[in-house]
C-alpha positions as CSV (number, residue, x, y, z in Angstrom):
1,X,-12.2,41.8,36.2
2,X,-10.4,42.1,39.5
3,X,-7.8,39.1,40.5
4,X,-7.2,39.0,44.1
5,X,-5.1,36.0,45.0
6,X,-5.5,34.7,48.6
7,X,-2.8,33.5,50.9
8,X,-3.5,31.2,54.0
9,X,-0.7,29.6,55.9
10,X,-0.9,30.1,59.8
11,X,-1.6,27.0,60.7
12,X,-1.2,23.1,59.6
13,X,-3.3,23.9,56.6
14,X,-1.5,25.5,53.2
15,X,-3.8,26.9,51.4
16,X,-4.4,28.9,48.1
17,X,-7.4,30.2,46.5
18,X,-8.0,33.1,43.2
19,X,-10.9,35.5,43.7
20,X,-12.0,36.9,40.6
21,X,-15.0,40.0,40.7
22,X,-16.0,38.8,44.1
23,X,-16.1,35.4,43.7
24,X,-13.8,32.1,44.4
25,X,-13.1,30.5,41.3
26,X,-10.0,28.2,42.1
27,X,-8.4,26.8,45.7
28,X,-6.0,24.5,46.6
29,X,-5.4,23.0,50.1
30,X,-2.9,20.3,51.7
31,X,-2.9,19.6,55.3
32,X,0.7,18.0,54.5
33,X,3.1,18.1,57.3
34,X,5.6,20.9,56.9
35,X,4.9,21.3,53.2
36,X,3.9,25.2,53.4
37,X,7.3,26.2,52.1
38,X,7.1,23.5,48.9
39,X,3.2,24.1,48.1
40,X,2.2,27.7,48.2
41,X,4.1,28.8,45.4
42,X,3.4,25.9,43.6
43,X,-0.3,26.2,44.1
44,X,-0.4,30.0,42.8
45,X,1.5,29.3,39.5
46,X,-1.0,26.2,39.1
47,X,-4.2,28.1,39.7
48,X,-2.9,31.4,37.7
49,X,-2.3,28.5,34.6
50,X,-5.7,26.7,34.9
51,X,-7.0,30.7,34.3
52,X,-4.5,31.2,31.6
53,X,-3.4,34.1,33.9
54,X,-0.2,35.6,34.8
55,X,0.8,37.4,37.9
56,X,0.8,40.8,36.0
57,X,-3.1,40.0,35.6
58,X,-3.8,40.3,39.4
59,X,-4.6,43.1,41.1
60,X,-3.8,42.6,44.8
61,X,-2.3,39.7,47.0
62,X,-4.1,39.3,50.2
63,X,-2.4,37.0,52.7
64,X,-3.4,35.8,56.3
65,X,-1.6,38.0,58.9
66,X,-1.9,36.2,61.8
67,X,-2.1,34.8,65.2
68,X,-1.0,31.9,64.3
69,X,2.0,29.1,64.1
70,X,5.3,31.4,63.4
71,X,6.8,29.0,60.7
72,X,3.4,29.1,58.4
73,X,2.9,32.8,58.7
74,X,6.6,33.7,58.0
75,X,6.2,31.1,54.7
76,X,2.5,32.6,53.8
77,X,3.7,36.9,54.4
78,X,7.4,35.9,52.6
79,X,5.5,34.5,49.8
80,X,3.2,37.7,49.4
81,X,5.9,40.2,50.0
82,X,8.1,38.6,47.3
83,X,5.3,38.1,44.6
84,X,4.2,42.2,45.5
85,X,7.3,43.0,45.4
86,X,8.3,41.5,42.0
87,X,5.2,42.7,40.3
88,X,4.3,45.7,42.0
89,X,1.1,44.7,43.2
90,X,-0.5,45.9,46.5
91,X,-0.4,43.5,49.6
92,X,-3.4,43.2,51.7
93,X,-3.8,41.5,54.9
94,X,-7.0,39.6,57.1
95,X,-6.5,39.0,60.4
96,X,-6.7,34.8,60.4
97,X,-9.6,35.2,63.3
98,X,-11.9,37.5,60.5
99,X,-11.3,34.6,58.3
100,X,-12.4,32.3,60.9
101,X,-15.3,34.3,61.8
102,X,-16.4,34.1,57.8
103,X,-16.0,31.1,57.5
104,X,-19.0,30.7,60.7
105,X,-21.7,32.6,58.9
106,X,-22.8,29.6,57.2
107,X,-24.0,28.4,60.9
108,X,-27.2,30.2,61.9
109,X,-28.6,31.0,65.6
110,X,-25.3,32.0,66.8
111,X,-24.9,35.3,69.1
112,X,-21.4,35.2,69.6
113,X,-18.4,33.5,67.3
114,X,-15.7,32.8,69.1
115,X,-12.4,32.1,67.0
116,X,-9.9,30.2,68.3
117,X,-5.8,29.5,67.2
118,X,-4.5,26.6,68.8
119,X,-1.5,27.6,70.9
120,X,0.5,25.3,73.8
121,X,-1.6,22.9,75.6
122,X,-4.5,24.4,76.8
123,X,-3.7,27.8,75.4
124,X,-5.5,29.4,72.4
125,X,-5.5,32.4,70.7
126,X,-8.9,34.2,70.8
127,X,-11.5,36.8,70.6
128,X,-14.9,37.8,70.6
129,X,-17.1,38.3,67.5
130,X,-20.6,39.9,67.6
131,X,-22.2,40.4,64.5
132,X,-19.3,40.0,62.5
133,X,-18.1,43.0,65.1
134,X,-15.1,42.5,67.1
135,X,-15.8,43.4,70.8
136,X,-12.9,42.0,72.4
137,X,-9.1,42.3,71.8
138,X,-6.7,39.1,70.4
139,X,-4.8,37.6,73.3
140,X,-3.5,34.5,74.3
141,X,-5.7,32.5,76.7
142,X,-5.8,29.3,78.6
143,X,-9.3,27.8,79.2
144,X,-10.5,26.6,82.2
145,X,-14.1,25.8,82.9
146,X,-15.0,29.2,83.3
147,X,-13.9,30.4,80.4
148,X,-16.7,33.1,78.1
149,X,-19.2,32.3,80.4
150,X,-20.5,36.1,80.4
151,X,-20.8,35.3,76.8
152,X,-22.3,31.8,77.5
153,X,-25.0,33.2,79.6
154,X,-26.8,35.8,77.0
155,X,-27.1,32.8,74.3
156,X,-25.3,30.5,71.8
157,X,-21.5,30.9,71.6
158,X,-19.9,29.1,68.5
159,X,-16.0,28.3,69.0
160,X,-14.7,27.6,65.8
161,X,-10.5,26.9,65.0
162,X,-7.6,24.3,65.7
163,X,-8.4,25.1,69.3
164,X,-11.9,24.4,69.5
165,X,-12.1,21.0,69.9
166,X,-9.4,20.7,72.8
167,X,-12.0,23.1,74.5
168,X,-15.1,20.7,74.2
169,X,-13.7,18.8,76.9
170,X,-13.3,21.6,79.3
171,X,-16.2,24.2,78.6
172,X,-19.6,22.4,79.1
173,X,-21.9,25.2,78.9
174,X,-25.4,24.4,77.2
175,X,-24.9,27.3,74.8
176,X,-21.6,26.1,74.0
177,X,-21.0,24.3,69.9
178,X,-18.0,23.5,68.9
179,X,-16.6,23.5,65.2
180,X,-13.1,22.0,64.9
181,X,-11.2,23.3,61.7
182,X,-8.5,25.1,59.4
183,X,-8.9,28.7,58.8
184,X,-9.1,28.4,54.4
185,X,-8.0,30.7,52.2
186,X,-11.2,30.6,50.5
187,X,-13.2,31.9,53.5
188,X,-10.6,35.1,53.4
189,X,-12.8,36.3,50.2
190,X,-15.3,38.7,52.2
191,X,-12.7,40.4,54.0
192,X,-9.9,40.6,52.0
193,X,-12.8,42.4,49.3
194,X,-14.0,45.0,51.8
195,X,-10.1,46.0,52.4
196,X,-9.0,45.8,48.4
197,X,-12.2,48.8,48.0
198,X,-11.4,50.6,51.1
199,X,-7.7,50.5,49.6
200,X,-6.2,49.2,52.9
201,X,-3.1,48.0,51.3
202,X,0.0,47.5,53.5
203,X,3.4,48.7,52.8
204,X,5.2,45.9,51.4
205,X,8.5,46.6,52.6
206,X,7.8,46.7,56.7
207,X,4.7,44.7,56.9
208,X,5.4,42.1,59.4
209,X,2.7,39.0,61.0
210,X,1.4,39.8,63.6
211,X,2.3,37.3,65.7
212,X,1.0,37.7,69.3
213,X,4.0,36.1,71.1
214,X,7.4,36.5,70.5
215,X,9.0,33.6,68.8
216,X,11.2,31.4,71.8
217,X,14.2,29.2,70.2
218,X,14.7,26.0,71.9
219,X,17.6,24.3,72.1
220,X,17.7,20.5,70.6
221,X,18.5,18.1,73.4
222,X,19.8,15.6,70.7
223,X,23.3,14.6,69.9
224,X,25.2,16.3,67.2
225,X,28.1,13.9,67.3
């Protein structure tokens, strides 16, 4: 029986979820402010319990690689890296738009799926699914009214993420549906399969997120003393 645990923290959502031969047999979620550091560890050793399963018992950790929030995905990969490192399991990685994009299917008459990572204000990162095919590359955007009308024009464009509901107020298209949500470590399970056959496995010691923007420090404006 193949383990594969599944990591998801690049955005507000912590989540956790144990694949076993294919299918999802345990998940844990908490939308909990700033609680991905507490939880995920927590939620592995409780899931791994409630199998009567030990981390030697898995066969690969799969975690979310980004776009996404820089806090969550340094919290989700550190939490992978350590538990691969420790027990000499592979890492894997799924791109948190492919798990996006999975977790559409369930939403027929669709032509394209168009993923979407809230970023600043009106700024999300994006691209274009057809088929379950990427056809465009990830990069930040900021959406105006214009924004995947090519796409809009040829038939039904599903933008689904964090940042698809700031966008229902700009893009009006007719073709245009909108599905507000958390990417889920439960909707990582096609993916993250297709890469533990292929064998895609990272190397643990310089996998980094991929983050899409370089992380900017701010300066606190508030009194020290």
């Amino acid at each position: 029986m193949d383990n594969i645990l599944l990591i998801e923290t690049s955005t507000a959502l912590c989540s956790v979820a144990l694949a076993q031969d294919g299918k999802i047999t345990s998940y844990r979620e908490s939308s909990a402010p700033k609680a991905h550091a507490s939880l995920t560890a927590v939620f592995i050793q409780e899931m791994l319990a409630e199998h009567g399963l030990t981390l030697a018992d898995c066969d690969a950790i799969c975690v979310s690689k980004g776009p996404g929030s820089y806090t969550g995905l340094r919290v989700g990969v550190s939490t992978a890296k350590g538990l691969c490192f420790g027990s000499g399991k592979p890492l894997l990685a799924v791109g948190t738009l492919d798990t996006l994009v999975a977790q559409a299917d369930e939403i027929g008459g669709i032509k394209y799926i168009i993923p979407m990572i809230d970023a600043r204000r009106m700024e999300v990162y994006t691209a274009v699914f057809e088929n379950g095919v990427q056809i465009t590359e990830t990069s930040p955007m900021i959406i105006d009214e214009t924004s995947f009308a090519e796409y809009l024009e040829q038939g039904p464009c599903l933008f689904i993420g964090d940042g698809a509901g700031k966008c229902a107020d700009v893009i009006k298209h007719p073709n245009a549906q909108f599905c507000q949500c958390w990417p889920k470590a439960s909707s990582m399970l096609e993916p993250a399969m297709a890469a533990y056959k292929e064998k895609r496995f990272e190397d643990v010691a310089y996998f980094e997120p991929f983050y899409l923007k370089e992380f900017v420090a701010t300066v606190s404006k508030k009194k020290l003393w």
